[in-house]
C-alpha positions in Angstrom: -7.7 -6.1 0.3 -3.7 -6.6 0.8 -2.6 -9.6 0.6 0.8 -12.1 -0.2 2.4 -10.5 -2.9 0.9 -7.2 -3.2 3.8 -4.6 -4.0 4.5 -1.5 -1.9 4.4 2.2 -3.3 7.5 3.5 -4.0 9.7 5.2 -1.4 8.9 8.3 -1.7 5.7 7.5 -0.5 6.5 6.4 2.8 6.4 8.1 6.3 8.7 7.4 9.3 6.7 7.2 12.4 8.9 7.6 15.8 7.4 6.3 18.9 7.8 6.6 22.7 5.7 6.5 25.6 3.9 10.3 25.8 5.9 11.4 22.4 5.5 10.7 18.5 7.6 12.6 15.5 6.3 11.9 12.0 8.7 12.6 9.3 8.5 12.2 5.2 10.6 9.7 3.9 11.9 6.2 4.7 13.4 5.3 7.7 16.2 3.2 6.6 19.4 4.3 5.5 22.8 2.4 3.9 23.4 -0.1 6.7 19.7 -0.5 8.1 17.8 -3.6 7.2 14.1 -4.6 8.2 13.4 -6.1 11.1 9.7 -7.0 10.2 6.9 -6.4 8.9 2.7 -6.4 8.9 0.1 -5.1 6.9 -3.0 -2.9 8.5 -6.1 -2.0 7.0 -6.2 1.7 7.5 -8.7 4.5 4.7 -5.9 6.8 4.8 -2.2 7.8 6.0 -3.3 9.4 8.8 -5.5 7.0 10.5 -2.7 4.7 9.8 -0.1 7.1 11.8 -3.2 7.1 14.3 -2.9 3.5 15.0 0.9 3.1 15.1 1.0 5.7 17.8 -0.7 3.3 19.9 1.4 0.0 19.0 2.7 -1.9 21.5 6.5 -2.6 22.5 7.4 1.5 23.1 9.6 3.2 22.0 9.3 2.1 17.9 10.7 3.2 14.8 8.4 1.9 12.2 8.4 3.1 8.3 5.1 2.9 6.5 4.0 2.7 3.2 0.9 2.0 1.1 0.5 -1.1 -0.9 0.2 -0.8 -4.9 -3.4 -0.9 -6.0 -4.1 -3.0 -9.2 
């Protein structure tokens, strides 16, 4: 299970989920670019990418940008 101090996968892993009430976009890539910095972050427990997307469709605080990315295993 993910814990403190687990690593993420590397960026080209990640997927950029867009949020607003009735609307989603899902696009490869990280969300951040030169000048952006994190406001946050949390770790779900999700089998796959797409449940994962699944979920974040349905978080609360609409609309949300929200990059995610799956923790290194090992």
């Amino acid at each position: 299970m993910p814990g403190v101090g687990n690593r993420l996968q590397p960026v080209r892993t990640a997927r950029t989920v867009r949020v607003d009430i009735g609307r989603s976009s899902l696009t490869d890539g990280p969300f951040a670019e030169t000048k952006e910095a994190i406001g946050g972050f949390g770790l779900i427990n999700a089998p796959d990418m797409q449940a994962a997307v699944e979920l974040l469709k349905t978080w609360p605080g609409l609309p949300i940008t929200i990059e995610i990315r799956p923790v290194l295993e090992g």
